[in-house]
N, C-alpha and C positions, 0 to 999 in steps of 0.2 A: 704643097711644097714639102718634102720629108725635112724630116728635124733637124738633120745633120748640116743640110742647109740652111737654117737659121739659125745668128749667129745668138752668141748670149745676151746682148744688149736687144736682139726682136724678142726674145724672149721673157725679158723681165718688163718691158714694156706692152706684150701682149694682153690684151684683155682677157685671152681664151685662158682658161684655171690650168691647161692640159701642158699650157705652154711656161708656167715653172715647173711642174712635175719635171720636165726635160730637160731643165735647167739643174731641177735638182740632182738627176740622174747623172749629169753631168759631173758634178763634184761632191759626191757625198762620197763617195773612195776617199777622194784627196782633202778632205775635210775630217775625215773617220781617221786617218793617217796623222794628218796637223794635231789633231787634240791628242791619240795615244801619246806620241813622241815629247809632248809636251808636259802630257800628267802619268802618264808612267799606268793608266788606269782604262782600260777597256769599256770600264762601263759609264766612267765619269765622261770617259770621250764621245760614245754612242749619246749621252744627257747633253755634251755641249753642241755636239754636231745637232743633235734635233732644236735645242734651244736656236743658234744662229740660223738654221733655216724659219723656224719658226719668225723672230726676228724679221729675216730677209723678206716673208710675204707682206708684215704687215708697213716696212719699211720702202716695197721696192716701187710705191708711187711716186716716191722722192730721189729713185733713180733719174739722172740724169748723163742721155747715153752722148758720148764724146767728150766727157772729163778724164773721166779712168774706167780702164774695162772692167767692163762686167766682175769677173774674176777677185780682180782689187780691192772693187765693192765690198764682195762677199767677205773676204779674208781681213777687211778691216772690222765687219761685223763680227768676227771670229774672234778677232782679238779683242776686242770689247768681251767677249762672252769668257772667254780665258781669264783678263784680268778681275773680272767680277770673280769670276770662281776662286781663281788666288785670294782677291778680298774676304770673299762672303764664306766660301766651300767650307770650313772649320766651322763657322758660326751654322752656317745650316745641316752637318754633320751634327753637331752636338743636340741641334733643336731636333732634327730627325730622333735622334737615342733616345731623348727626356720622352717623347712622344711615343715610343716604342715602335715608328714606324720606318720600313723596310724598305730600300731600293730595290724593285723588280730585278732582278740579278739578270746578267748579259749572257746569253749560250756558251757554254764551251765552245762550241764553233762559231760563233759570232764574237769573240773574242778574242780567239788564234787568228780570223779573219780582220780583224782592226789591228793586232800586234805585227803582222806580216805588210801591213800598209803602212804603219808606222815608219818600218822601213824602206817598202818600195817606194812609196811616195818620194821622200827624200831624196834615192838615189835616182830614180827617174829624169826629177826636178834639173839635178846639180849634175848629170853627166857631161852633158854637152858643155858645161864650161871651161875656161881654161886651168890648168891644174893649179896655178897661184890663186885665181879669182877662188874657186870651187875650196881648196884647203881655208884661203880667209875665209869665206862665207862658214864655211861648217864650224869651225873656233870661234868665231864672233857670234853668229847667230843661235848657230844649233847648241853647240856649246857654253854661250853665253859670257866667254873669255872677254876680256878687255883689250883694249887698242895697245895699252904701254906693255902688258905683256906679250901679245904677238909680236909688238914691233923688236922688244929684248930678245924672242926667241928666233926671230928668224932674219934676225940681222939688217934688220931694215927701218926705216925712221915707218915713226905712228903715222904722215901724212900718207904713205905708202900704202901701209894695211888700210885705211880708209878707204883709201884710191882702188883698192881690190875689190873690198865688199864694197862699194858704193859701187863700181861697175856692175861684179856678180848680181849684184840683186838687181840693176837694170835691165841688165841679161834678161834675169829670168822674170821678171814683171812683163818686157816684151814677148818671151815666147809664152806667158800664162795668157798675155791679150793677143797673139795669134793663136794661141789652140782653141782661145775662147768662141774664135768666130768658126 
């Protein structure tokens, strides 16, 4: 059966080793994208993107397939490895210095290559939504704005903007678990 026909949940349930490599293949773009955008850092993104698949293998026996796709999974492991970093990153930055030891630095072009998914990713994601849903999503989410400000800036009660981003990201959770399959 080629890969493409097997969706992400045969995949993370495979016994075969070959059969998360194609899983990983799958979203290490849009995973390399997720962490630049979020740390502003190429290489700290290349370290979180390998940390959550890392994560993912030793995790994905406790995948259970028909709760949340595949995808979902992944991206909540994601954000656990994001907020650790926020947590930890400064403490392990300083213990790195006292030690005098050196993060293998990321390629120039394996760099420009994460800072450019940083972007696509995003706008990939968010295209097909509707222009209200897509503008809340990017201020709440990407931007990390608040409900009582968008709701004063754009003229509309906070239950409203909710009602956007709470759609937009159903949106797009449903088309991350169809692309997934």
């Amino acid at each position: 059966m080629p890969a493409t026909a097997l969706s992400d949940e045969d995949l993370l349930t495979s016994p075969d080793p070959e059969a998360f490599g194609m899983f990983y293949d799958r979203y290490v773009r849009t995973l390399l994208g997720y962490f630049a955008r979020r740390t502003g850092d190429p290489e700290v993104a290349a370290d979180l993107t390998a940390e959550t698949f890392a994560s993912a293998i030793v995790a994905r026996r406790r995948f259970k397939p028909g709760k949340a796709p595949a995808a979902a999974w992944l991206f909540t492991i994601a954000g656990r490895r994001l907020a650790d970093y926020h947590r930890h990153g400064q403490v392990e930055l300083r213990m790195r210095r006292s030690l005098e030891m050196e993060r293998r630095p990321v390629s120039a072009d394996d760099a420009a290559m994460i800072e450019l998914l940083a972007g696509d990713a995003t706008s990939t994601l968010l295209a097909d939504l509707p222009v209200e849903q897509r503008d809340a999503v990017v201020a709440h989410v990407v931007e990390d704005r608040g409900y009582p400000e968008l709701a004063g800036e754009l003229h509309v009660s906070e239950e409203t903007v909710r009602q956007r981003v709470s759609r937009g990201l159903g949106r797009l959770r449903r088309r991350l678990g169809e692309g997934a399959s």
